[in-house]
PDB file of N, H, CA, C and O in Angstrom:
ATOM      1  N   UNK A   1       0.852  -1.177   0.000  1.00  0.00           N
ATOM      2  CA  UNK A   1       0.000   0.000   0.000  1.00  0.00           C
ATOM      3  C   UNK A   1       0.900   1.244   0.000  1.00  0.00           C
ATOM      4  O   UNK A   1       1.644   1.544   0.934  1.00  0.00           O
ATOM      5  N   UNK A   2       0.760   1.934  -1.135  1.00  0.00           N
ATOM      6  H   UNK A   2       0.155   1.691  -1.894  1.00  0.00           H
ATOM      7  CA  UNK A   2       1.633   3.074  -1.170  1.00  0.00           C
ATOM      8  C   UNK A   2       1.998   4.218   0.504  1.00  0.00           C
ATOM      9  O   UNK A   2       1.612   4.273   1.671  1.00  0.00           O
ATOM     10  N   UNK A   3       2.428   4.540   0.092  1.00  0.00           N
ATOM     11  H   UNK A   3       2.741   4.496  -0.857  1.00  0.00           H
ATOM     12  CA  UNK A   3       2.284   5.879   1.289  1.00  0.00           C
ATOM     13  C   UNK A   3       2.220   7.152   1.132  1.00  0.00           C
ATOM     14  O   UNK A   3       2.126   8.072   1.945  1.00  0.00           O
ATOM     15  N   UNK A   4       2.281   7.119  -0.016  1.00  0.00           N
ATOM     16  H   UNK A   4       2.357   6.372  -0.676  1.00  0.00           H
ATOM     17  CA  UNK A   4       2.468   8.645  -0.820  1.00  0.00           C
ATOM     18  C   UNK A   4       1.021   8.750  -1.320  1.00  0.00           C
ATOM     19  O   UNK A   4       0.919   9.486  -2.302  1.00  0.00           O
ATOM     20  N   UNK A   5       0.127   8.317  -0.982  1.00  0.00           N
ATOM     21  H   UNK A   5       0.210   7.720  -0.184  1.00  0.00           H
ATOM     22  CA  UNK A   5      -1.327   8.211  -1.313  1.00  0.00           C
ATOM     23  C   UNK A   5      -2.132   8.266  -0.208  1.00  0.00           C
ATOM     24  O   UNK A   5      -2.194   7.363   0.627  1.00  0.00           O
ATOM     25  N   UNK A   6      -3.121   9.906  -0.143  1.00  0.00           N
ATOM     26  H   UNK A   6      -3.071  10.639  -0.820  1.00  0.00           H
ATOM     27  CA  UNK A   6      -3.395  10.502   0.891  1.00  0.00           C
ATOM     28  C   UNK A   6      -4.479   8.977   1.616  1.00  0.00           C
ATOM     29  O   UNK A   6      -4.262   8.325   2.637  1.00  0.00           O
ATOM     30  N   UNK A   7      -5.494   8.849   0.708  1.00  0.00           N
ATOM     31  H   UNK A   7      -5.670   9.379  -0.122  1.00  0.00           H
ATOM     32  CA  UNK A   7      -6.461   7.834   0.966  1.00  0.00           C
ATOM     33  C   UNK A   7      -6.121   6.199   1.408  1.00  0.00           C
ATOM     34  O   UNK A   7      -6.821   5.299   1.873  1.00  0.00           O
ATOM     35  N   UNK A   8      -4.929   6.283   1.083  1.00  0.00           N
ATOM     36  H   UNK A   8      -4.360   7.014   0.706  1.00  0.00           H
ATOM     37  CA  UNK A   8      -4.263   4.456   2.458  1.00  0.00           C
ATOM     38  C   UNK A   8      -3.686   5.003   3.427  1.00  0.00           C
ATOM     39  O   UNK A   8      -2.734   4.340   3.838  1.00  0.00           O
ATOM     40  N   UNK A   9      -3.941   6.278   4.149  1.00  0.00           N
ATOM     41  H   UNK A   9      -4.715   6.816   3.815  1.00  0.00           H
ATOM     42  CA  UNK A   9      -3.193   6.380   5.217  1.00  0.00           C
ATOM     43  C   UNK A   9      -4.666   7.374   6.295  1.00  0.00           C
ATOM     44  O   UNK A   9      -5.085   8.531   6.274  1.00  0.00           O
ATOM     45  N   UNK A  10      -5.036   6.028   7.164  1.00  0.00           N
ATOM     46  H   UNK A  10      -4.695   5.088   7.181  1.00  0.00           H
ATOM     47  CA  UNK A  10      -6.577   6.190   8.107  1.00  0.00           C
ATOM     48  C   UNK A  10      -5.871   6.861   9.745  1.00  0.00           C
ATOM     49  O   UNK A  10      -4.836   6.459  10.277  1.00  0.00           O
ATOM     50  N   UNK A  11      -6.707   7.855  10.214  1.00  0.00           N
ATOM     51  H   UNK A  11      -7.547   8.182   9.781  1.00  0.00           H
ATOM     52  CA  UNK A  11      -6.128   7.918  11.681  1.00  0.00           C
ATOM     53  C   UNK A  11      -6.546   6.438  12.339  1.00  0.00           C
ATOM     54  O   UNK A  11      -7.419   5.625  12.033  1.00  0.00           O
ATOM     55  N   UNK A  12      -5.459   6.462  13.447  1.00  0.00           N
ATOM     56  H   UNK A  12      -4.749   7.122  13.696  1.00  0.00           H
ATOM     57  CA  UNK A  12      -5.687   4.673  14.065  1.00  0.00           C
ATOM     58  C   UNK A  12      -4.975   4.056  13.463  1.00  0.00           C
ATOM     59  O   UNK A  12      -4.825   3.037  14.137  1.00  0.00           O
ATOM     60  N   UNK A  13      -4.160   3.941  12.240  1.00  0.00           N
ATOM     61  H   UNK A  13      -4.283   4.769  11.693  1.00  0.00           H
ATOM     62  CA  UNK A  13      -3.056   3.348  12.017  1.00  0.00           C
ATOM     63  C   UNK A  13      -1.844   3.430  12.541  1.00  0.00           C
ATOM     64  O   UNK A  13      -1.513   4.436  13.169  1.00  0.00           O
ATOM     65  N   UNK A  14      -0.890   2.238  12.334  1.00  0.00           N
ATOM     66  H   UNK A  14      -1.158   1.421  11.824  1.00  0.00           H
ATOM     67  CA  UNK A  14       0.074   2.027  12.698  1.00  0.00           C
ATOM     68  C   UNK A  14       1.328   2.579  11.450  1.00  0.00           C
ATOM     69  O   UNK A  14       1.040   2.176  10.323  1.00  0.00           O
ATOM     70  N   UNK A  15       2.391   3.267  11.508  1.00  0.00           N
ATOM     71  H   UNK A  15       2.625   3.595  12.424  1.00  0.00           H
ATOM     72  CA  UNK A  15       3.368   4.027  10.275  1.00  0.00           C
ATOM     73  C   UNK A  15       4.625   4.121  10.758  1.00  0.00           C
ATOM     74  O   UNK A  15       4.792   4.181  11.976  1.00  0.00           O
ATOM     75  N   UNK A  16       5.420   4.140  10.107  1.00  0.00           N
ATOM     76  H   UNK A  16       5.284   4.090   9.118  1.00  0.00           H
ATOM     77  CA  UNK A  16       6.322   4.683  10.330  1.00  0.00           C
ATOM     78  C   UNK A  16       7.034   6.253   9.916  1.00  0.00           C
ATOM     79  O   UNK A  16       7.606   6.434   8.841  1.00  0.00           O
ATOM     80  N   UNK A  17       6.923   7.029  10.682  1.00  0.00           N
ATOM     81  H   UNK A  17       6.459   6.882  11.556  1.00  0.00           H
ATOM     82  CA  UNK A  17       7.291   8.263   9.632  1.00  0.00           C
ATOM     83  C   UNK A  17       8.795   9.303   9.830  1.00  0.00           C
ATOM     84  O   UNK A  17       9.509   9.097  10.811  1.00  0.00           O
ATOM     85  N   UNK A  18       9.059  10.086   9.105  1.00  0.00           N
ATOM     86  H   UNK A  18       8.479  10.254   8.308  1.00  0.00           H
ATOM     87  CA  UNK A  18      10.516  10.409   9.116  1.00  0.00           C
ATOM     88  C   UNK A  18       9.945  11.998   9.512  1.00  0.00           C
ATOM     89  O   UNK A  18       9.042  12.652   8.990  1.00  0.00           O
ATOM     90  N   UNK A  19      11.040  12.393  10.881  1.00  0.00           N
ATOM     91  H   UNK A  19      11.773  11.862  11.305  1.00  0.00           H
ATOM     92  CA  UNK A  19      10.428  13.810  11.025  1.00  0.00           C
ATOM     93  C   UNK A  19      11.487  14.702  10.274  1.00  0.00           C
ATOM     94  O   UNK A  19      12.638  14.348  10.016  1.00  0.00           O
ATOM     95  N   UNK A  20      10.821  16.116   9.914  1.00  0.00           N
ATOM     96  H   UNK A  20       9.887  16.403  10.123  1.00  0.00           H
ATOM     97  CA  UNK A  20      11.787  17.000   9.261  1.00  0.00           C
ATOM     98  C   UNK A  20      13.279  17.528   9.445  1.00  0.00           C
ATOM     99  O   UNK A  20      14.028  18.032   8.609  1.00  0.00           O
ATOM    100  N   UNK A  21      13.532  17.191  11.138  1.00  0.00           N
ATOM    101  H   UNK A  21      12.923  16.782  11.818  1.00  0.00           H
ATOM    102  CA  UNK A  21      14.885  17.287  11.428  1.00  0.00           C
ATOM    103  C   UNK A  21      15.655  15.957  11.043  1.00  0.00           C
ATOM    104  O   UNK A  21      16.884  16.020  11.032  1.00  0.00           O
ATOM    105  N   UNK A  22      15.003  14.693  10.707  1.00  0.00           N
ATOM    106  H   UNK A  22      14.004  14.643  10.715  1.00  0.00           H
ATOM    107  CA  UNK A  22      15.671  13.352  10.472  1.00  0.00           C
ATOM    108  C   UNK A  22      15.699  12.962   9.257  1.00  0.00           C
ATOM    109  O   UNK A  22      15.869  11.765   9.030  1.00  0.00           O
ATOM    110  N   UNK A  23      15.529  13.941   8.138  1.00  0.00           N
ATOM    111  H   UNK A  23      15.391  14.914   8.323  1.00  0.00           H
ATOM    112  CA  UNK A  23      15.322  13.928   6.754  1.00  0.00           C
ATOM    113  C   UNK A  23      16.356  12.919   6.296  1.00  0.00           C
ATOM    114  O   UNK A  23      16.398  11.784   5.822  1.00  0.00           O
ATOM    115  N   UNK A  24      17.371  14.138   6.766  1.00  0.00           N
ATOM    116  H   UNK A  24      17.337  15.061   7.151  1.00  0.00           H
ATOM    117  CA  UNK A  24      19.034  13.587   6.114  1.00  0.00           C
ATOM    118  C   UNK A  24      19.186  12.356   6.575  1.00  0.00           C
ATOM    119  O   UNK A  24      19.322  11.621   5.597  1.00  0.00           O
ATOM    120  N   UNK A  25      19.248  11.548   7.894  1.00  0.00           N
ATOM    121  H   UNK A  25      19.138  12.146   8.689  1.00  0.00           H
ATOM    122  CA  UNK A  25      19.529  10.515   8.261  1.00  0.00           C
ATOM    123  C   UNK A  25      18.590   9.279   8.051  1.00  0.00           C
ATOM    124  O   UNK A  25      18.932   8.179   8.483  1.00  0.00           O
ATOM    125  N   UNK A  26      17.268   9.480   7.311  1.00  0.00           N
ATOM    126  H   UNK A  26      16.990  10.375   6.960  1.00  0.00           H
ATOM    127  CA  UNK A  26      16.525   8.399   7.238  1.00  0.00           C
ATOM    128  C   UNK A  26      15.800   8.085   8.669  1.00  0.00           C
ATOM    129  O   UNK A  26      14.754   7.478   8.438  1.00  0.00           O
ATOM    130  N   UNK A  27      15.980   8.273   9.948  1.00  0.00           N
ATOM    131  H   UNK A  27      16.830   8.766  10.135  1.00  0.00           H
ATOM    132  CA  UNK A  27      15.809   7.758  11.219  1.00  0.00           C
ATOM    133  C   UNK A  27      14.261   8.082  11.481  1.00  0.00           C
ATOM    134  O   UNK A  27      13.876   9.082  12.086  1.00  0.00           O
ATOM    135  N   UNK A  28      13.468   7.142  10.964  1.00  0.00           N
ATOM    136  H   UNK A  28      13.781   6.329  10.473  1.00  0.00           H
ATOM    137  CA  UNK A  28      12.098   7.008  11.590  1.00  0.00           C
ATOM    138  C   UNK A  28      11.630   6.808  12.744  1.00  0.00           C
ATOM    139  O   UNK A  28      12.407   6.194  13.476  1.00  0.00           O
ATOM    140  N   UNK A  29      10.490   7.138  13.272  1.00  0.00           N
ATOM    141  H   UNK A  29       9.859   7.637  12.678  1.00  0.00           H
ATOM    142  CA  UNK A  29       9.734   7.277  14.613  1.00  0.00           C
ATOM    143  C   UNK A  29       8.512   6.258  14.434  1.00  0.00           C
ATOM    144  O   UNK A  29       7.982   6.667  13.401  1.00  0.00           O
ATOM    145  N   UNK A  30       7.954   5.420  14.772  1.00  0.00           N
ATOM    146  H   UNK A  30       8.384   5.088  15.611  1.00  0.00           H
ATOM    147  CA  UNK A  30       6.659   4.378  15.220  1.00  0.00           C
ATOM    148  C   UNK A  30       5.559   5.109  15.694  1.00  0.00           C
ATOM    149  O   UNK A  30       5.821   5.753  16.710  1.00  0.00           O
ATOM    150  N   UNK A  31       4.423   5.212  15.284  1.00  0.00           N
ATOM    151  H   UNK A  31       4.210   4.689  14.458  1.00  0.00           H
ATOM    152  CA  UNK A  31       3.375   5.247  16.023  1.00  0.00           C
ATOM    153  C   UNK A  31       2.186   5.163  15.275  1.00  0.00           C
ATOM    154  O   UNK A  31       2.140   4.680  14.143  1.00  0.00           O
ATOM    155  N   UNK A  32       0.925   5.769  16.075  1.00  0.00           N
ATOM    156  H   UNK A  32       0.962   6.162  16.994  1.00  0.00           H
ATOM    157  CA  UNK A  32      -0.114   5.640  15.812  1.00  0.00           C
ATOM    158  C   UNK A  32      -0.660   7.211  14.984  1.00  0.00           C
ATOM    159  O   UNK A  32      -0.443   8.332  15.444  1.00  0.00           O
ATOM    160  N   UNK A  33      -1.445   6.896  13.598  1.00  0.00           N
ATOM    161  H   UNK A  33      -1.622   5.986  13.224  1.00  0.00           H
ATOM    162  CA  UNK A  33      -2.131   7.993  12.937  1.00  0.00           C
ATOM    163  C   UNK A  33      -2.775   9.027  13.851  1.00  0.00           C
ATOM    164  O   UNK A  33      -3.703   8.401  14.362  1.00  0.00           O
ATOM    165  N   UNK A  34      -2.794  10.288  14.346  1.00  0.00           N
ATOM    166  H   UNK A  34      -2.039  10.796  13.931  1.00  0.00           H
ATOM    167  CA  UNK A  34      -3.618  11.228  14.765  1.00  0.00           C
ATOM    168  C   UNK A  34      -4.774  11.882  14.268  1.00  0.00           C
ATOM    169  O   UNK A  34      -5.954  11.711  14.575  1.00  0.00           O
ATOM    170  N   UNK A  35      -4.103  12.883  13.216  1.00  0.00           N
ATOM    171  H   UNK A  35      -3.144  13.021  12.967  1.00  0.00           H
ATOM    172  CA  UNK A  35      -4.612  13.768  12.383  1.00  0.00           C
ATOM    173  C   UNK A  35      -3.798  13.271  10.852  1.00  0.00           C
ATOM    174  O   UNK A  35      -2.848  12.514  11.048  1.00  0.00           O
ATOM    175  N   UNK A  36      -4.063  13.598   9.482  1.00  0.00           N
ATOM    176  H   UNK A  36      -4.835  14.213   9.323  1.00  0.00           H
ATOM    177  CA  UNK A  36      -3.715  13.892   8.450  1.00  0.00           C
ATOM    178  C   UNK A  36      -3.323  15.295   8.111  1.00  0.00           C
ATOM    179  O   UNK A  36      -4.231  16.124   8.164  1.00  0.00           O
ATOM    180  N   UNK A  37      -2.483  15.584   7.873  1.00  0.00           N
ATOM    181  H   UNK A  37      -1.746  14.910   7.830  1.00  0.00           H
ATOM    182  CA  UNK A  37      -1.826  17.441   7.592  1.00  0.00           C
ATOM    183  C   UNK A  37      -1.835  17.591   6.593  1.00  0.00           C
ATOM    184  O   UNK A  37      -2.146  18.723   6.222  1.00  0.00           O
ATOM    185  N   UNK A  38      -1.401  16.246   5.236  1.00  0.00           N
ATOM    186  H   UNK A  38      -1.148  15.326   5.537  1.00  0.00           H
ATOM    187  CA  UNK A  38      -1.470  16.928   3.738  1.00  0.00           C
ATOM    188  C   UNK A  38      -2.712  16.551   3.013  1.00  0.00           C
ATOM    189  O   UNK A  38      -3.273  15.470   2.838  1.00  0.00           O
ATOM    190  N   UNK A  39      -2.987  17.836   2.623  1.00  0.00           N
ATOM    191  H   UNK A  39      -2.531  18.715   2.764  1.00  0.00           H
ATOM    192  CA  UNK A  39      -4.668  17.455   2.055  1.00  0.00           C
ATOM    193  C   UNK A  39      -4.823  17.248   0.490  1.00  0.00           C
ATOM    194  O   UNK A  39      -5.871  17.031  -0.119  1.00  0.00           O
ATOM    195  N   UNK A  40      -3.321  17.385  -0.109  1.00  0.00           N
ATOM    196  H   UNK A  40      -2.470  17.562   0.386  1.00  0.00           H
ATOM    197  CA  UNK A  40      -3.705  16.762  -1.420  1.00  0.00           C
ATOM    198  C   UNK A  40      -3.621  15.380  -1.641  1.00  0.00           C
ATOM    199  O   UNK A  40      -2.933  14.685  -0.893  1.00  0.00           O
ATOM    200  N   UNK A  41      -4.086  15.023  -2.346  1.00  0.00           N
ATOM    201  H   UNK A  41      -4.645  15.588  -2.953  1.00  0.00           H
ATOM    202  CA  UNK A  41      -4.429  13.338  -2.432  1.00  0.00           C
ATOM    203  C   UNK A  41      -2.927  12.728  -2.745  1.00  0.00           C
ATOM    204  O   UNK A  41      -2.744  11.726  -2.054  1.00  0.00           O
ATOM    205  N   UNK A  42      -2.126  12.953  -3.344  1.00  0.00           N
ATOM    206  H   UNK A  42      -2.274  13.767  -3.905  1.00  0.00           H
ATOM    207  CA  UNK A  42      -0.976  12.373  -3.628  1.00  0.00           C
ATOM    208  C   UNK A  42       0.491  13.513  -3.203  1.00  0.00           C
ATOM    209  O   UNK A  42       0.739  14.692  -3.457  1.00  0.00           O
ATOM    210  N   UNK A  43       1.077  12.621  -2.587  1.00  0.00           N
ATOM    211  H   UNK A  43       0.876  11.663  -2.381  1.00  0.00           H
ATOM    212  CA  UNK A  43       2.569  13.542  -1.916  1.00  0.00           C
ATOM    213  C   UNK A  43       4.012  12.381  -2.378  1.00  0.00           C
ATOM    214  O   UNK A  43       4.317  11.223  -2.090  1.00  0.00           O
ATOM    215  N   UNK A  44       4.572  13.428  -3.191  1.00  0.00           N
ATOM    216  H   UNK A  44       4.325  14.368  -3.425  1.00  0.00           H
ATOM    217  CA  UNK A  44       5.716  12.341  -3.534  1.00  0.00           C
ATOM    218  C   UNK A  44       6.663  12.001  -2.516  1.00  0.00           C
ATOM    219  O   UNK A  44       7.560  11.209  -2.802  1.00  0.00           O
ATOM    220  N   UNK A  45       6.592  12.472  -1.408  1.00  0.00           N
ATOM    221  H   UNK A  45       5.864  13.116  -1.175  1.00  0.00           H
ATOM    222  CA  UNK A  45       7.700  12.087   0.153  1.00  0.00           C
ATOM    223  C   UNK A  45       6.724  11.922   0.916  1.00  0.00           C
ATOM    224  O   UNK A  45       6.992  12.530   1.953  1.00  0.00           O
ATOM    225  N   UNK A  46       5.485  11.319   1.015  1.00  0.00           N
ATOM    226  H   UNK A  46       5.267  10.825   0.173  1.00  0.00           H
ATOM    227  CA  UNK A  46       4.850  11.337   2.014  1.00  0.00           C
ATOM    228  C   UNK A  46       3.733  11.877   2.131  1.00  0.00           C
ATOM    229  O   UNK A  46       3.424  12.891   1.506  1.00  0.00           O
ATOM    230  N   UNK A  47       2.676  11.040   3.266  1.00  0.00           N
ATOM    231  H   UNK A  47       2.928  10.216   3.773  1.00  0.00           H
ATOM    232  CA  UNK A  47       2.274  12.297   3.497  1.00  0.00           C
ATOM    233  C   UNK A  47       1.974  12.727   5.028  1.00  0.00           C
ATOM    234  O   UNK A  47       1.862  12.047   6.048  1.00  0.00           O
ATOM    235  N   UNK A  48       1.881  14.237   4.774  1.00  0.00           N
ATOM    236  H   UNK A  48       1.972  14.789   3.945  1.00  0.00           H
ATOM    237  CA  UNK A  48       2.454  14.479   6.740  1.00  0.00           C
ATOM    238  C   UNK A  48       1.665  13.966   7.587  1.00  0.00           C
ATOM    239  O   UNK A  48       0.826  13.300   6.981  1.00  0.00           O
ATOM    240  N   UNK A  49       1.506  13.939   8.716  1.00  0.00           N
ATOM    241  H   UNK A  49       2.187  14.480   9.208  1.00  0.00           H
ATOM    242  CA  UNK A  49       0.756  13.355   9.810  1.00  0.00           C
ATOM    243  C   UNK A  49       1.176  14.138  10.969  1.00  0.00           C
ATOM    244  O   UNK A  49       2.139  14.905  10.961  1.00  0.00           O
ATOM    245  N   UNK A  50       0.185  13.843  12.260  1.00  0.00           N
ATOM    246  H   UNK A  50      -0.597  13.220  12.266  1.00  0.00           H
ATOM    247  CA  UNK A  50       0.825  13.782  13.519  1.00  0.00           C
ATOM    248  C   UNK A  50      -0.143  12.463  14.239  1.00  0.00           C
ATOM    249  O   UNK A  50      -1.286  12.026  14.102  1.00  0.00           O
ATOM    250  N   UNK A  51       0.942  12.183  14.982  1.00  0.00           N
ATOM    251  H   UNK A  51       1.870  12.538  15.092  1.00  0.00           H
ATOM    252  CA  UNK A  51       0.965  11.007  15.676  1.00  0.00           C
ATOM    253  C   UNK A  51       0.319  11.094  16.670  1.00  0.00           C
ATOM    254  O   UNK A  51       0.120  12.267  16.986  1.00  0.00           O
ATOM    255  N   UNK A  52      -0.149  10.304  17.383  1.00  0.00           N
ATOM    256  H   UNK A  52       0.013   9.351  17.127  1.00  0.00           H
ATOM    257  CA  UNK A  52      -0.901  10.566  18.692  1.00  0.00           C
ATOM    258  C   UNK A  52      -0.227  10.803  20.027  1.00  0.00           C
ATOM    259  O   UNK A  52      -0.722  11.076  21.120  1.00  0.00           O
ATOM    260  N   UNK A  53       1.554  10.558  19.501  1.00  0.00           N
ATOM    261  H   UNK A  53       1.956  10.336  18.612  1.00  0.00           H
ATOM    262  CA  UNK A  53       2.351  11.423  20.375  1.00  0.00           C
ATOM    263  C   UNK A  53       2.617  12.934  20.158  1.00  0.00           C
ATOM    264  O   UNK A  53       3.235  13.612  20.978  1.00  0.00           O
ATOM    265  N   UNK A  54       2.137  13.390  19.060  1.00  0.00           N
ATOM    266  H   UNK A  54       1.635  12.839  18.394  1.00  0.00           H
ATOM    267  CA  UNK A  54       2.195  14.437  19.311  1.00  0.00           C
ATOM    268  C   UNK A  54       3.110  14.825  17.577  1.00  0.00           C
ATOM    269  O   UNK A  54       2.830  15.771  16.842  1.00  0.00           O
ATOM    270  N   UNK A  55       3.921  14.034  17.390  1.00  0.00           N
ATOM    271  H   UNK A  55       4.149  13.265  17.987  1.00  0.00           H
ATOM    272  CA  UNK A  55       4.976  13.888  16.816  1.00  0.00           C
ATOM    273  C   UNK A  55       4.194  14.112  15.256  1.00  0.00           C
ATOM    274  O   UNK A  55       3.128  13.595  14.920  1.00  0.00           O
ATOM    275  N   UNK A  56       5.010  14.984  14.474  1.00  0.00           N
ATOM    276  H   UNK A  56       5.875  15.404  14.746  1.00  0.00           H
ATOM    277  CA  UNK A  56       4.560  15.572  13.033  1.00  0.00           C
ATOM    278  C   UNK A  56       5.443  14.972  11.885  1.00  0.00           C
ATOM    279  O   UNK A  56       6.589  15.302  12.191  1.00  0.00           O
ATOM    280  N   UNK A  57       5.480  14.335  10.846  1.00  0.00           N
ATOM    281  H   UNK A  57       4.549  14.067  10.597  1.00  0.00           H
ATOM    282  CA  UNK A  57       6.564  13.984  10.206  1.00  0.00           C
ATOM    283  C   UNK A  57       5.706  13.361   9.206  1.00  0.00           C
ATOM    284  O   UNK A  57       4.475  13.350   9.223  1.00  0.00           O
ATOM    285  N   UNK A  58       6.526  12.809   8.274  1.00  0.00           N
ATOM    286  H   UNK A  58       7.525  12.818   8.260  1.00  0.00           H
ATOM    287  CA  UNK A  58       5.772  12.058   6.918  1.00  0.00           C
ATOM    288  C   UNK A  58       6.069  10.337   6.592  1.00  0.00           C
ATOM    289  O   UNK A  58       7.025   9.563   6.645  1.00  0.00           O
ATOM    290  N   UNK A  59       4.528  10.296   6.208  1.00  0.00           N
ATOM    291  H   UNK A  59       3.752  10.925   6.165  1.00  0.00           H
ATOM    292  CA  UNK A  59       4.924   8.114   6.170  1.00  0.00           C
ATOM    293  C   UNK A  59       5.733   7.997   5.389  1.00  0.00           C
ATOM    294  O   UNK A  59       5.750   8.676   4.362  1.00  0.00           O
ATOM    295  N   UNK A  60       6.558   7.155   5.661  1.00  0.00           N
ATOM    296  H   UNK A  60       6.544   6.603   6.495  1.00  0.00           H
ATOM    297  CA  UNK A  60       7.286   6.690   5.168  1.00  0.00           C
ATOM    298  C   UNK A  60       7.376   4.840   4.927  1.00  0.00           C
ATOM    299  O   UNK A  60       7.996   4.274   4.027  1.00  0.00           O
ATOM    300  N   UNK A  61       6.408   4.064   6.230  1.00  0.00           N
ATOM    301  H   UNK A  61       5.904   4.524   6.961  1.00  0.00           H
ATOM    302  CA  UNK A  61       5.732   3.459   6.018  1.00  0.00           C
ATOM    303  C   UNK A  61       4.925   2.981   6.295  1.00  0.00           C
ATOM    304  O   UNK A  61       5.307   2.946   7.465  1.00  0.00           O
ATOM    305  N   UNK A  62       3.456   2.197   6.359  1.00  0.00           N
ATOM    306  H   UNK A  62       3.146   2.226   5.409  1.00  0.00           H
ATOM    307  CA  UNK A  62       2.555   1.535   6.997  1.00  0.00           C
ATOM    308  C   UNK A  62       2.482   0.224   7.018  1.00  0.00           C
ATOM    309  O   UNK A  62       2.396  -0.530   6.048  1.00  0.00           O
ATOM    310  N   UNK A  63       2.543  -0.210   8.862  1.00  0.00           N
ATOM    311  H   UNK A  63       2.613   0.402   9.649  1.00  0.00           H
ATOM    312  CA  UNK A  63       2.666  -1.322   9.187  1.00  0.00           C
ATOM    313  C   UNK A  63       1.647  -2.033   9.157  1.00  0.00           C
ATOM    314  O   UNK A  63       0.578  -1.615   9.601  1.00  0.00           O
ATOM    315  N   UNK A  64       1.772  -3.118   8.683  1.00  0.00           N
ATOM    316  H   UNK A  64       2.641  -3.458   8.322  1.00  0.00           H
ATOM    317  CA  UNK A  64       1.004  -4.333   8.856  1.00  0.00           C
ATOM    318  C   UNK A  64       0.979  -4.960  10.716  1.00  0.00           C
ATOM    319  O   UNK A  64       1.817  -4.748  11.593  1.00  0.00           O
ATOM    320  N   UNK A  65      -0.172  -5.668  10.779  1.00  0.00           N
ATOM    321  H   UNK A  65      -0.853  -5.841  10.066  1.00  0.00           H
ATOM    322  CA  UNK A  65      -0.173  -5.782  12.861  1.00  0.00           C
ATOM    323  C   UNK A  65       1.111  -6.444  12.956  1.00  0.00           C
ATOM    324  O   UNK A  65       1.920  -6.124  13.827  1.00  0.00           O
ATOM    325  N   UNK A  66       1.326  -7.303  12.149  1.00  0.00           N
ATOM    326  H   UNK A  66       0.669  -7.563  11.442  1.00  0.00           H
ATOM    327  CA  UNK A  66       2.544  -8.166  12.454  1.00  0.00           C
ATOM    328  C   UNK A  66       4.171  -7.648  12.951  1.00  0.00           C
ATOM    329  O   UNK A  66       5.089  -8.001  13.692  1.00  0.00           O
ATOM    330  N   UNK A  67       3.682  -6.218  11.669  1.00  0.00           N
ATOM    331  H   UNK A  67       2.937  -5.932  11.067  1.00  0.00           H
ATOM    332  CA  UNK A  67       5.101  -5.645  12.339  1.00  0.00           C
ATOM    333  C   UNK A  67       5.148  -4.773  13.351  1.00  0.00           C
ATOM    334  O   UNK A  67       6.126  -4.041  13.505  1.00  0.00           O
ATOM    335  N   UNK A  68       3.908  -4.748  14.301  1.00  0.00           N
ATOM    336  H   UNK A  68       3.114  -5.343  14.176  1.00  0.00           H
ATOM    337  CA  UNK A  68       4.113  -3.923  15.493  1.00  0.00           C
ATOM    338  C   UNK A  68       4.865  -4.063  16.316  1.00  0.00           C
ATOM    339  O   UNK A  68       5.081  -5.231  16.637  1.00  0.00           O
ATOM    340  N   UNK A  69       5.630  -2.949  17.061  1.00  0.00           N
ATOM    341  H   UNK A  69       5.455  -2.000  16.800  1.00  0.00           H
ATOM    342  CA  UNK A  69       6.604  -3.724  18.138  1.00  0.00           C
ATOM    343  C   UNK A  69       5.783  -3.913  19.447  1.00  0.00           C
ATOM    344  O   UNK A  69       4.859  -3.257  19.928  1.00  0.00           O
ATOM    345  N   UNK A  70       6.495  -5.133  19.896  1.00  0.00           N
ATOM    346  H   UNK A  70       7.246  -5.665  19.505  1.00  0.00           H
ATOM    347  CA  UNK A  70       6.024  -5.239  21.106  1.00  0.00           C
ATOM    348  C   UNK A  70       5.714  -4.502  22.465  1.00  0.00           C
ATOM    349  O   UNK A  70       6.688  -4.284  23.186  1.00  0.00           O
ATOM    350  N   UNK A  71       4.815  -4.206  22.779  1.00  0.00           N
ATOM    351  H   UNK A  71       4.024  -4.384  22.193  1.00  0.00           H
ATOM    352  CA  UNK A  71       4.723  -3.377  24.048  1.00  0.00           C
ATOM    353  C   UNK A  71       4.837  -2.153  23.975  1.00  0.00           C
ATOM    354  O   UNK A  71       5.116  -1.474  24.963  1.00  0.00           O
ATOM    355  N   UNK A  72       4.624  -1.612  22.684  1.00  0.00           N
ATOM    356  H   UNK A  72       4.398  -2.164  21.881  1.00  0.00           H
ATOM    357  CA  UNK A  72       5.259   0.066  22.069  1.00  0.00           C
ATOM    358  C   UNK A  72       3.874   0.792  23.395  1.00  0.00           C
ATOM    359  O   UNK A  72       2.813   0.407  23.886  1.00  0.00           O
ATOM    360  N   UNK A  73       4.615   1.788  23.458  1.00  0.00           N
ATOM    361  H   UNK A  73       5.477   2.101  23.059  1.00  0.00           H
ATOM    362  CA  UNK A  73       4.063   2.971  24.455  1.00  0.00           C
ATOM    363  C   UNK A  73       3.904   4.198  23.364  1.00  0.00           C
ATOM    364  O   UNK A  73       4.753   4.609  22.573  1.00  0.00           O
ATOM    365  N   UNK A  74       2.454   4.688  23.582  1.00  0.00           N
ATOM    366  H   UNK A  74       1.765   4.354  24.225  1.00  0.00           H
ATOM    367  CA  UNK A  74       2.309   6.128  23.014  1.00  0.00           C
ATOM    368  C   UNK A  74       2.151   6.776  24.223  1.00  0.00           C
ATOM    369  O   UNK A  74       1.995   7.997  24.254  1.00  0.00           O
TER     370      UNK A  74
END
């Protein structure tokens, strides 16, 4: 399921996304969908979010349950 496609990415999901200070390094953050921030339907890096930590950044990817980590804390 893409990620760069506003409509596969539901609040209540599970993603992985890259925040704007971690561009350069690739270093993604885990959590859960909040809100949706980009409102055009297609984003070629993503598209932004905030997390239900609070946390703002862009998918980079969406997990399947399997790949949840264990015991993750929001």
């Amino acid at each position: 399921m893409p990620h760069t496609i506003r409509k596969n990415i539901l609040p209540g999901i599970k993603v992985k996304i890259v925040q704007k200070q971690h561009q350069r390094t690739g270093q993604l953050t885990e959590g859960t969908v909040k809100d949706l921030l980009t409102s055009s339907p297609v984003h070629p890096r993503g598209i932004k979010v905030r997390l239900t930590s609070g946390i703002v950044g862009r998918v980079q990817q969406i997990l399947k349950p399997s790949e949840f980590k264990e015991g993750e804390n929001e």
